[in-house]
Every structure is written in C-alpha cells, then in structure tokens.
N, C-alpha and C positions, 0 to 999 in steps of 0.2 A: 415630568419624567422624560417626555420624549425631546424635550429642548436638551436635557443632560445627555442622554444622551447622544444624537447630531454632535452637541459643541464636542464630545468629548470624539468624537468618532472623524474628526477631521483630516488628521491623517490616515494614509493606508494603511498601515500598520496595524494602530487603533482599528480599524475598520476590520481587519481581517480577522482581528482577535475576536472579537465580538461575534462577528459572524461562525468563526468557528466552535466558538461558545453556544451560538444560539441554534445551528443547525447539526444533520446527521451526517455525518461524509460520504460522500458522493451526491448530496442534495443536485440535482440537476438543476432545479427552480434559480436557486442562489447562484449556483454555478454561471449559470446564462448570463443573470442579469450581471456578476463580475465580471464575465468576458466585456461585454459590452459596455457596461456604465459607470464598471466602479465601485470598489466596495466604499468607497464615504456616500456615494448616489443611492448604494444598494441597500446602504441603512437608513439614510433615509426614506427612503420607499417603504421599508417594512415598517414605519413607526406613522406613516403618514394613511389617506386615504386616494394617494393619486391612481389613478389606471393608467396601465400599461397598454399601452398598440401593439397588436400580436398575442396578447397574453389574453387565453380564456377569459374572462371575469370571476367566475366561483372559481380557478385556481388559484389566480391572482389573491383573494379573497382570502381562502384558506393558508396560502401562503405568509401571507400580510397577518393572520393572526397569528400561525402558529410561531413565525420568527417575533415579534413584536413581544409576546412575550415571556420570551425567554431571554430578550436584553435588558438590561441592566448596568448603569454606569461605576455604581459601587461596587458590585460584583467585579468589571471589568478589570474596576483599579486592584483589586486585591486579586487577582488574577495573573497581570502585571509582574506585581510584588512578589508573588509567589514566584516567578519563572524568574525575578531576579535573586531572591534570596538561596535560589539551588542551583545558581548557576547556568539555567536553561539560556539559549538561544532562541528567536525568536524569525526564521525565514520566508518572507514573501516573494514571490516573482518581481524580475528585479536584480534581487541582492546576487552580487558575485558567483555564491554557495549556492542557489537556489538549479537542481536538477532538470536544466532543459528540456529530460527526455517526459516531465509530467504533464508536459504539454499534448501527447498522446492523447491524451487521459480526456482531453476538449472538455466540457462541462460537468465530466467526474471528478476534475481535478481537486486536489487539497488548496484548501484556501491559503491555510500557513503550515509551515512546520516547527514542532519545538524538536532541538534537539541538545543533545549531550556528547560533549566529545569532539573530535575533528569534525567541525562543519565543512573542511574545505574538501573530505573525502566525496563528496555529495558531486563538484565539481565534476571528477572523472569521468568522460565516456564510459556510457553504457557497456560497449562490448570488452571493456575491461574489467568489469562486474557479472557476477554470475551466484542467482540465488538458487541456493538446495533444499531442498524439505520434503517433508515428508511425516511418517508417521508418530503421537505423539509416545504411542505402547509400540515403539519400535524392538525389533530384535538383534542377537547380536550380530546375526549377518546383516542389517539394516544398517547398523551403529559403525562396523568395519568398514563397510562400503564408503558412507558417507566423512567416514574420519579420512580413509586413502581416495576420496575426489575430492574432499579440499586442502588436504595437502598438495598434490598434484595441482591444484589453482594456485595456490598461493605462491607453489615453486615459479609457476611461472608468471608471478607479480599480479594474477588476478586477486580481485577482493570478493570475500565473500557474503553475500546476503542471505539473511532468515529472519524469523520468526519472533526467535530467545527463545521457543515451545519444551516444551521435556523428548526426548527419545533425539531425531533424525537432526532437530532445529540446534538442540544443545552438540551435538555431536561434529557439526561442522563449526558451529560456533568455535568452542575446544580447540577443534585442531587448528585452526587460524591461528588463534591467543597462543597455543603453543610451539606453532612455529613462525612468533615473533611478529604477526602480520595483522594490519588490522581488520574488522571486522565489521559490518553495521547487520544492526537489527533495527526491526520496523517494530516496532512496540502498539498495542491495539489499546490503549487506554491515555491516559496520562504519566508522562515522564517521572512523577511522584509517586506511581502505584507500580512498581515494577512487578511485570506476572510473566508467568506463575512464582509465587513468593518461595516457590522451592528452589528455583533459579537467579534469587536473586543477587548472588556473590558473582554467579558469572557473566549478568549484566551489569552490574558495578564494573568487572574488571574491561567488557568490551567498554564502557565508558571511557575508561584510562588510555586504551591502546586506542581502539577507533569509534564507534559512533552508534549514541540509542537516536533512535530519529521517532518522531508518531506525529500524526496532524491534530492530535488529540490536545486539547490544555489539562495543564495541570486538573489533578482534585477529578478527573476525569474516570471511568472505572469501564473497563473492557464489559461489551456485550457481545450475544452471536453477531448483531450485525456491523457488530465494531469490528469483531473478529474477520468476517469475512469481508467488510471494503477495507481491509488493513490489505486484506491478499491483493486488489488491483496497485495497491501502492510498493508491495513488493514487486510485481510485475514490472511494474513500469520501469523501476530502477534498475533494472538487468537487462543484460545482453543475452543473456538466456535462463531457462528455469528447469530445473533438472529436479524430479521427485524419487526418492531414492526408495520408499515404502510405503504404500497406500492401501487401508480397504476399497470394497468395491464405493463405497458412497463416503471417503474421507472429507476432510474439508482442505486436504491440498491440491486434490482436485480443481476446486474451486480456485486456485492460483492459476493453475495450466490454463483452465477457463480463460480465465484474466488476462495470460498471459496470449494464448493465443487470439483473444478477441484483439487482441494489441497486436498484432504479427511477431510475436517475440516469439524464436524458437524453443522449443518443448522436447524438454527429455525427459527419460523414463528406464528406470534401471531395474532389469529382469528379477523374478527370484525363485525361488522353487515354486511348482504348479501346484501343491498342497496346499502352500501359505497364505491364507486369506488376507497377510500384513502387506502381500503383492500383491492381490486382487485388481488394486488401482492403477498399479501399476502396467498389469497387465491390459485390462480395457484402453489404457488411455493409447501403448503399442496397437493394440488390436483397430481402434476405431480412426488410428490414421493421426491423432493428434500430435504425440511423441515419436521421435526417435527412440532407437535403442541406447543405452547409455553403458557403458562396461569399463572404461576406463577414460582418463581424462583427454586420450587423442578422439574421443565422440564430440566432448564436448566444445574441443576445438572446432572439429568440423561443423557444427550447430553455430558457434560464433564465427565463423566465415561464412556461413551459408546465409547469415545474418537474417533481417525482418523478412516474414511473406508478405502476403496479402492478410488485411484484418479481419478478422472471421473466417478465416479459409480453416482453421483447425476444429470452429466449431462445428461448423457447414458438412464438415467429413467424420460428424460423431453422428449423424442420420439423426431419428425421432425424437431418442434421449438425449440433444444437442447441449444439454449446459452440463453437466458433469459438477456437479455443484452439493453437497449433504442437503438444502434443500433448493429446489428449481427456481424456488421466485427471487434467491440472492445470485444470479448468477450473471452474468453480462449477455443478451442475444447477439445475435450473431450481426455483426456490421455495428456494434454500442457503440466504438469509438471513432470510426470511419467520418464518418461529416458532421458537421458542425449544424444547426437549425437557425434560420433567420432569426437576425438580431432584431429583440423587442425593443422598445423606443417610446419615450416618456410623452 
C-alpha cells in the first residue's frame, strides 16, 4: 500500500492532492514540512518511519499515523476523476493562477486549490479584491448596506469576495452577478457539495461569471473547523475585509481575526445601538480592530492605507484578543508573522 502510494504521489500535484485529502487545513505539521521538503518528500515521510531533525518525536509520530492513514492511492485516483468529470481545476504553488498573496498564510497555507470558473481571477492583486460578510440571519438594513458596497466595488472594477453564506455573503454575492461583474467565493467543503443547498443556483451562476475556489476536494463536506480555516483563506485573498453585520461572538469575526492576524485592513459598518445583528460590529469598532465603514470612499481609504503590522489588530482587542465563536479557532497574535526552522530529514 505504501509503495502505491510514493509511485503514485510522484508528482507535485499528485502529492498535494493527497495531502489535502489526508489532512485538516491549516495543518501547520504538513504545512512545514511542504515548505521545506516537498509534498512527494512529505508523503513519503508520512507512509514511512524516518525521524525528522527538529521535529519532537511523539509529534512526529502522531503526525505520521494520523496522515498515513488517511492516504490512499485508489481513493486518490477517483478523486482525480471526480475533479475531472465536473470540471474542476486543480491549483498548486507554481501554476500561473495560483494567489501570491497565500503565501502570507507561511505554514497555514492551502496545499491546492479546486476551483470552478475563471481561475485566472485568482491572479489579480489583492488590493483590487475586497471581501464582505457578514451575518448569516442578516437584516434588511444589513442586506442594503451590503448590496450598495458592492456595487460601489464593482463600479470601480473591484471584485468581490465572500463566503456564498445566506443573509450578508449572498447579498454581495447578488449585487456583483447583477451588475455584470465577477464574483469569487471561497466554498468550506468540496466543490461538489455546494453549501448551503439553499444557495445553490447562485453559486452555479457565480460559477459561470466568476469563481467557486475551496482548498477542500471534491466528496468533501463543510465542518465548523472547515468553516472557520475557510475564513483565513478569505483573508488572505483581499485587499481588505469589511463586515457589514455581526453578533457579539459571530463567526465573521473570526475573518477580521484572520484578517488582521495578516495585516489586511478591517472594516466594520455601524448599525443601530439596539441591533444585536451589529453587536460585532460594534466591538470589532470599539476594540481598535476595524475602521468605520459607511460608504465605499472608507473602503478606498482602507485599501490605500493598505497592510499593517501582523497582529497589531489582534494586540488592540486586549484580554479577549481572538474575536473568534470559539477561541481555540482563532489565529494568536503574530500566527502568520515568521516562519519556524526548517526540519530536515
């Protein structure tokens, strides 16, 4: 089993598949050892019993069972099949289309991406992308906001990023598709299970005009913590992130998190003091992490004022610093700032 799969894993491509088959995203373990060695080096290691220099031994250990078995060469190949018979894409670091700015990301990064649609959207500079979200039991002042800031984006040739989510995520979504502009969503599952299945016509249609992306493979099925490492991979692809309705402990929060752990700037659009639907909104104003957002000349100035410092927004949210539904998904403060000695075979 483990000679099938090495031979099969030969290439990178092969190699990343697999790996993202066999691991959780954001795996930091896996992550390292791609930086450094390779995902054909990196599969083999997980099917072998070498030790790693640098690497704990019972990490090592636990690591080496947990990915080992969960690969599989038959699997792989019909996994393959599947991304070719729907049409998927299949992007590594490397390919043309592949998003410079996930390099941020240092050993959170996505191993591959499947996607659907214009891959070459992906290509763009950051600061001409700008994700919106927000809540998914949004309201109608929530839903108008976010319809009139991405219009307002799209007038001015920005693309929009989200979620596909029901309330804030479909709301910008929408307005894109309907004035004519493309669109990407970061999907938390596999490209075959499009969620939530209430939205799934208007993920088909962002398909057609611009792009489902997820690091997820096919046959894949959204969990919370799929949910919530989807949010650093929205991050990372924006030039800025702008939450237009949140409770006090939403899970787009947990983007701003993301986003600010990245130095990517953070907006936050007011709403009445009553509205619990802006509660999130408000803290995230209150505690220094966002800007005020009101109309789209904010979020210009957000995108010219461009990256901070990484961590500086979590740093200025004091005790309760990750802003996350719950704390242990959330990125601490300085997660994506340096890199950790490369381990070595």
């Amino acid at each position: 089993m483990a000679d099938a799969i090495t031979s099969l894993a030969k290439d990178e491509r092969t190699a990343r598949v697999m790996l993202a088959m066999g691991s959780e995203p954001g795996d930091s373990m896996t992550g390292r050892l791609l930086r450094t060695i390779g995902a054909t080096a990196t599969v083999g290691l997980a099917t072998s019993s070498r030790s790693v220099r640098g690497v704990d031994r019972v990490e090592r250990e636990l690591w080496q069972r947990r990915l080992a078995s969960r690969l599989s060469a038959p699997l792989t190949r019909s996994i393959l099949d599947d991304g070719e018979r729907l049409g998927l894409g299949v992007l590594i670091p490397g390919d043309e289309a592949w998003p410079k700015a996930l390099a941020d990301l240092g050993d959170h990064a996505p191993f591959a991406l499947w996607t659907k649609g214009d891959k070459a959207l992906l290509a763009a500079p950051i600061q001409g992308r700008v994700a919106i979200t927000g809540a998914r039991a949004a309201t109608g002042y929530g839903e108008h906001v976010a319809t009139e800031l991405a219009l307002g984006l799209v007038r001015d040739h920005r693309q929009i990023v989200s979620g596909g989510a029901y309330g804030i995520d479909a709301a910008a979504h929408r307005a894109a598709l309907a004035a004519e502009a493309p669109t990407i969503a970061v999907m938390p599952g596999g490209l075959d299970r499009l969620y939530p299945a209430g939205n799934q016509d208007l993920l088909e249609r962002v398909a057609k005009s611009g792009l489902l992306v997820s690091e997820m493979p096919p046959r894949t099925a959204p969990t919370k913590w799929r949910f919530l490492q989807r949010n650093r991979v929205l991050a990372a692809l924006s030039g800025a992130v702008v939450v237009v309705e949140a409770g006090y402990r939403s899970g787009s929060l947990n983007t701003a998190s993301h986003a600010a752990a990245l130095g990517r700037p953070v907006g936050a659009v007011p709403g009445p003091v009553t509205s619990p639907a802006s509660a999130g909104c408000h803290r995230l104003i209150r505690e220094g992490v966002a800007g005020v957002v009101t109309d789209v000349s904010d979020i210009d100035a957000l995108l010219q004022r461009g990256a901070g410092s990484p961590g500086r927004g979590l740093a200025l949210a004091g005790r309760d610093a990750r802003l996350a539904t719950d704390a242990a998904f959330a990125p601490s403060p300085g997660a994506y700032r340096a890199h950790p000695p490369a381990p070595s075979l």
